[in-house]
PyMOL commands that place a pseudoatom at each C-alpha (Angstrom):
pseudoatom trace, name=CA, resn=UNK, resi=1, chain=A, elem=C, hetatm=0, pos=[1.829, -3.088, 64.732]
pseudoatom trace, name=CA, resn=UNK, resi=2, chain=A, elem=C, hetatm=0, pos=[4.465, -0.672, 65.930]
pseudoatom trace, name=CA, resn=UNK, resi=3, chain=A, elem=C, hetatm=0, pos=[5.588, 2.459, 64.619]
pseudoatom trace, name=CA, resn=UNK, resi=4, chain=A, elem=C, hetatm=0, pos=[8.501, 0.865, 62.687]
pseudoatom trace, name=CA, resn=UNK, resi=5, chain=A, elem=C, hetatm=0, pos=[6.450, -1.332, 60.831]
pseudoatom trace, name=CA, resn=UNK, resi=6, chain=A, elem=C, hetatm=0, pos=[3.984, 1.426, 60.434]
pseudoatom trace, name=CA, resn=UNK, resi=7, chain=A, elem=C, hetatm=0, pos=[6.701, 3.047, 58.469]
pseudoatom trace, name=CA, resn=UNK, resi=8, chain=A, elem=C, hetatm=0, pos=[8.166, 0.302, 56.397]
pseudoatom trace, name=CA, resn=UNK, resi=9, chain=A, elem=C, hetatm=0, pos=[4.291, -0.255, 55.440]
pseudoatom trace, name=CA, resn=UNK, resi=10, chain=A, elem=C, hetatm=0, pos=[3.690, 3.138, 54.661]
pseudoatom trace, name=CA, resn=UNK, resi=11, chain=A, elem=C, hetatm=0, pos=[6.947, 3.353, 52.610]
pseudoatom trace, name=CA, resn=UNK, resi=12, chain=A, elem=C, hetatm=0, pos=[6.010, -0.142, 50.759]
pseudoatom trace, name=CA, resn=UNK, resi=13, chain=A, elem=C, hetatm=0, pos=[2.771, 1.137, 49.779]
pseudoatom trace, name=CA, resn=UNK, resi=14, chain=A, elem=C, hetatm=0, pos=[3.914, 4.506, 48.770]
pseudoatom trace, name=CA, resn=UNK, resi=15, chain=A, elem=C, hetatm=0, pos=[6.737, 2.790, 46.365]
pseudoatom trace, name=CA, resn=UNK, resi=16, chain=A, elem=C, hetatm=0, pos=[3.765, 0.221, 44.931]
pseudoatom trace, name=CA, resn=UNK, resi=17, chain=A, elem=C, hetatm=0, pos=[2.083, 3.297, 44.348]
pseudoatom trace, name=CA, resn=UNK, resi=18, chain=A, elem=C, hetatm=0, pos=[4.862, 5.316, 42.684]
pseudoatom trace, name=CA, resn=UNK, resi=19, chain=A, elem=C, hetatm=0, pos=[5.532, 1.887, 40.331]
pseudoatom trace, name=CA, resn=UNK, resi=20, chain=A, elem=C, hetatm=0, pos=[1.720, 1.719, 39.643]
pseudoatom trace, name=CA, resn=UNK, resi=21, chain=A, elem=C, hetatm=0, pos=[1.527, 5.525, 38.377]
pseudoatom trace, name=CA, resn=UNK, resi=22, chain=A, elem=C, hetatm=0, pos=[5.239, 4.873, 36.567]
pseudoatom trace, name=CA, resn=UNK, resi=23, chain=A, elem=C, hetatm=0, pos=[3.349, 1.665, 34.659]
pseudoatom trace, name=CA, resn=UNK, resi=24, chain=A, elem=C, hetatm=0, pos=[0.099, 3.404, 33.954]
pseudoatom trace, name=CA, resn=UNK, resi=25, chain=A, elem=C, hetatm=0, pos=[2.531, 5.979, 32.171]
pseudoatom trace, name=CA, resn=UNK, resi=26, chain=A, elem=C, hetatm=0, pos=[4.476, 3.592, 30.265]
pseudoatom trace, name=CA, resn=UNK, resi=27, chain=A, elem=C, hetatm=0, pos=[1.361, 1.967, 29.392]
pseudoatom trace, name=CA, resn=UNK, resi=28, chain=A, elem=C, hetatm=0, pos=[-0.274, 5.032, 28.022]
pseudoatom trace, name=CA, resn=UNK, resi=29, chain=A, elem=C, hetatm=0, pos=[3.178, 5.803, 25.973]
pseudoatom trace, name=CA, resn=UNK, resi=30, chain=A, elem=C, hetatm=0, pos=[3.003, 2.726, 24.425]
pseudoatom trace, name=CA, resn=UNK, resi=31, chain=A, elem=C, hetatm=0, pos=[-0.618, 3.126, 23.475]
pseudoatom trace, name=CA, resn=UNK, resi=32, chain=A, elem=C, hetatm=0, pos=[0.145, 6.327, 22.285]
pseudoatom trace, name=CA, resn=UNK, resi=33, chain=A, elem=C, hetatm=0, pos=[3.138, 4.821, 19.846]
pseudoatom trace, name=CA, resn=UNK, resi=34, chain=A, elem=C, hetatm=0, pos=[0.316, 2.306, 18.968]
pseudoatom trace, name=CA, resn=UNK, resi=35, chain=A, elem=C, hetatm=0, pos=[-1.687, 4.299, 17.802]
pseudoatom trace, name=CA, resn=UNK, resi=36, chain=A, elem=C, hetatm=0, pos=[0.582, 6.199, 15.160]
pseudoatom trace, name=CA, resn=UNK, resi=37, chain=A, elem=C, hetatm=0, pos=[1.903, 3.062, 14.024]
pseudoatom trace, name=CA, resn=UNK, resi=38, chain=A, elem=C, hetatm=0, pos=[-2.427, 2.430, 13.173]
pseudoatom trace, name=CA, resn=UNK, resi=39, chain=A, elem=C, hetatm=0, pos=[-2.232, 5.154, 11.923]
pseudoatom trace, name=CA, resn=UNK, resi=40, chain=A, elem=C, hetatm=0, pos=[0.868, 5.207, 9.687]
pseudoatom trace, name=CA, resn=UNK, resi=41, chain=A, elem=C, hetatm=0, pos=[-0.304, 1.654, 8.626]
pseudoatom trace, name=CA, resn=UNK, resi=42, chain=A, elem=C, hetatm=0, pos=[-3.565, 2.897, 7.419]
pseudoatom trace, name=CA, resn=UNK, resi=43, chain=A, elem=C, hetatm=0, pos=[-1.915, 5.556, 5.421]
pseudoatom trace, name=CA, resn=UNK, resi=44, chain=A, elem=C, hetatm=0, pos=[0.109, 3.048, 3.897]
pseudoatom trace, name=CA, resn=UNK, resi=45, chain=A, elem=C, hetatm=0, pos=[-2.615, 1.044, 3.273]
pseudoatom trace, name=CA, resn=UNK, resi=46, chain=A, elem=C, hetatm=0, pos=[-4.722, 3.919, 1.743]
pseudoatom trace, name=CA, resn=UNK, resi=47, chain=A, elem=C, hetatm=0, pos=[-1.637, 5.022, -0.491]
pseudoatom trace, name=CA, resn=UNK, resi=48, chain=A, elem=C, hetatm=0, pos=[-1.677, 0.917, -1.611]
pseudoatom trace, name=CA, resn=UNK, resi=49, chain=A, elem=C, hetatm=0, pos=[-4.806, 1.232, -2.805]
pseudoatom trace, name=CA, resn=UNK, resi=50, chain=A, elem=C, hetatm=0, pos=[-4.483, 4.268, -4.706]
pseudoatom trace, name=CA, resn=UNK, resi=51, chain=A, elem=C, hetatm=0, pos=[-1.618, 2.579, -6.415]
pseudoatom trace, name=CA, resn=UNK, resi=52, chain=A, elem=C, hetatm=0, pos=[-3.274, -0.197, -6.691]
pseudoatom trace, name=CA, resn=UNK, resi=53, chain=A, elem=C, hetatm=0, pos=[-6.750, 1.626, -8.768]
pseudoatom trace, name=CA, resn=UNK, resi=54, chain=A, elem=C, hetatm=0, pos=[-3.941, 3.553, -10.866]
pseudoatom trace, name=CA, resn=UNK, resi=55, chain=A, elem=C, hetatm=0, pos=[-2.457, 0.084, -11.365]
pseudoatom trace, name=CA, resn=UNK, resi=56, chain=A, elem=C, hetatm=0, pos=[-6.006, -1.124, -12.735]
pseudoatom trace, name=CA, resn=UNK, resi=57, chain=A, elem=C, hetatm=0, pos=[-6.601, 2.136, -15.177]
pseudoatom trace, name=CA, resn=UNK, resi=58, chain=A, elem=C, hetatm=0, pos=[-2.911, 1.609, -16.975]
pseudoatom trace, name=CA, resn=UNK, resi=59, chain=A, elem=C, hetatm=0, pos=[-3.886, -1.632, -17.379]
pseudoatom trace, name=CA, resn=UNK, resi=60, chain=A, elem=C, hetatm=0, pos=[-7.193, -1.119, -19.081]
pseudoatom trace, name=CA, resn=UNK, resi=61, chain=A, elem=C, hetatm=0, pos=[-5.969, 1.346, -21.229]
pseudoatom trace, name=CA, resn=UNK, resi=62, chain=A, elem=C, hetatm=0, pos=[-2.819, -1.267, -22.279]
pseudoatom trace, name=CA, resn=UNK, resi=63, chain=A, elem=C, hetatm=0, pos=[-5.586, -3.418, -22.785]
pseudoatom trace, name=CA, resn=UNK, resi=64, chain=A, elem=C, hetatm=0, pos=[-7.108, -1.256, -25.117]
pseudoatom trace, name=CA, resn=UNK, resi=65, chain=A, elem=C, hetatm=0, pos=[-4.301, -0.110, -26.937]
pseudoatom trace, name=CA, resn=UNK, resi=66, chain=A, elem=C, hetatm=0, pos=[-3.521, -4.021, -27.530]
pseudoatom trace, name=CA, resn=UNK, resi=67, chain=A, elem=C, hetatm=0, pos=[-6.894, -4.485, -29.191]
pseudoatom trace, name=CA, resn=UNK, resi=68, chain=A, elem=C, hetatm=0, pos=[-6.957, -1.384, -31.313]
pseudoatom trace, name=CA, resn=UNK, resi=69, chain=A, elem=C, hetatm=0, pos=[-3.351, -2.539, -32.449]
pseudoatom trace, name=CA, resn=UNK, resi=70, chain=A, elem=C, hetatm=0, pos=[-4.937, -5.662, -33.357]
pseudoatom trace, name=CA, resn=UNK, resi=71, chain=A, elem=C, hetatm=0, pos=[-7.282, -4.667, -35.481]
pseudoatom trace, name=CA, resn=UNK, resi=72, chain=A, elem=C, hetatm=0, pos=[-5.133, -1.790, -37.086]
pseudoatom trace, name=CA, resn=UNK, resi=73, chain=A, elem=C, hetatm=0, pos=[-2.811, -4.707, -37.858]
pseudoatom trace, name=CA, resn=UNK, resi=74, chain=A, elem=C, hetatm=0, pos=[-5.611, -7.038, -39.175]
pseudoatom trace, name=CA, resn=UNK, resi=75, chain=A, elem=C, hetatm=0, pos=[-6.255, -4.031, -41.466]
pseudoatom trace, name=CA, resn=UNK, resi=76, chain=A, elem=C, hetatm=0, pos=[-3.152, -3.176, -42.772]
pseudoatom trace, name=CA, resn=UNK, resi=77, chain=A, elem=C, hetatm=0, pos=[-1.471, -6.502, -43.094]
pseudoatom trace, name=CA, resn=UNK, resi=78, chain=A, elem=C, hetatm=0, pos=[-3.932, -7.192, -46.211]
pseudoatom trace, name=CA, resn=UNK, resi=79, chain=A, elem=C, hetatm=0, pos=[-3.394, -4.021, -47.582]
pseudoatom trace, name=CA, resn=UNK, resi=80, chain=A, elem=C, hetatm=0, pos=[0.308, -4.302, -47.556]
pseudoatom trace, name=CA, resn=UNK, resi=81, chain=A, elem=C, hetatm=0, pos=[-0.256, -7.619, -49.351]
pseudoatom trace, name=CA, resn=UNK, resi=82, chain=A, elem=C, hetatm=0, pos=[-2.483, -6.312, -52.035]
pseudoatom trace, name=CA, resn=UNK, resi=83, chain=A, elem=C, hetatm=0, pos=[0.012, -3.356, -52.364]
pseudoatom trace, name=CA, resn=UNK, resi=84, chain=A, elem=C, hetatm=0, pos=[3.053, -5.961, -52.462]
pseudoatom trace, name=CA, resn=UNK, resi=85, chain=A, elem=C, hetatm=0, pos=[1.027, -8.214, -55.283]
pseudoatom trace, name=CA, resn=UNK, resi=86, chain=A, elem=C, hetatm=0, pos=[0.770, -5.117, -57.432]
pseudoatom trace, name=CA, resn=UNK, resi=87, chain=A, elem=C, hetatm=0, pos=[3.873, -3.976, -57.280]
pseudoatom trace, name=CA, resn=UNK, resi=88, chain=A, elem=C, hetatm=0, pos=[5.292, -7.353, -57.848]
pseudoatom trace, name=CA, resn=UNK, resi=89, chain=A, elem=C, hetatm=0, pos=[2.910, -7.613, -60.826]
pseudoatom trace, name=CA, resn=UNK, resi=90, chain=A, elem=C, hetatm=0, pos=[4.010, -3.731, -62.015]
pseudoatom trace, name=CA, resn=UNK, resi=91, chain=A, elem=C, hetatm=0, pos=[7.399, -5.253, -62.054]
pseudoatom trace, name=CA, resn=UNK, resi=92, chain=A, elem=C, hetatm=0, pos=[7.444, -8.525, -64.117]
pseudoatom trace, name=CA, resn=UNK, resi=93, chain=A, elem=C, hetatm=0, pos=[4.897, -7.290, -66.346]
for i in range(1, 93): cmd.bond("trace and resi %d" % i, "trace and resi %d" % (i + 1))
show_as sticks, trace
zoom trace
């Protein structure tokens, strides 16, 4: 091997070398990005399931206020009937 070729080898080598350490750092950038988008996505994700519980609660308490409304109305309904058969009866008699 001659000088020349010593050279060109030496320069070949050094520019593999330069592209290697330029690739390791656009590796570890891109890991880096990586990892906040995990970590942005698990915020979401923890955010979704705090909507989601709240979600759950409004629900139950509809589902409460549905019932109680039924039975207030299961109440009152006969009541207003009475009340409308007596005042029917107050007026033709």
């Amino acid at each position: 091997m001659t000088e020349d070729d010593s050279a060109v080898t030496r320069t070949l080598l050094e520019e593999i070398r330069d592209n290697q350490q330029l690739q390791i750092q656009r590796q570890s950038e891109a890991l880096e990005l990586q990892r906040r988008q995990i970590a942005l996505v698990e915020r979401q994700f923890e955010r979704s399931e705090k909507l989601q519980e709240r979600a759950e609660q409004l629900q139950e308490k509809s589902g409460q206020l549905m019932e109680r409304g039924r039975k207030v109305f299961m109440i009152v309904i006969p009541v207003l009937f009475v009340l409308l058969v007596y005042v029917s009866w107050l007026l033709f008699f």
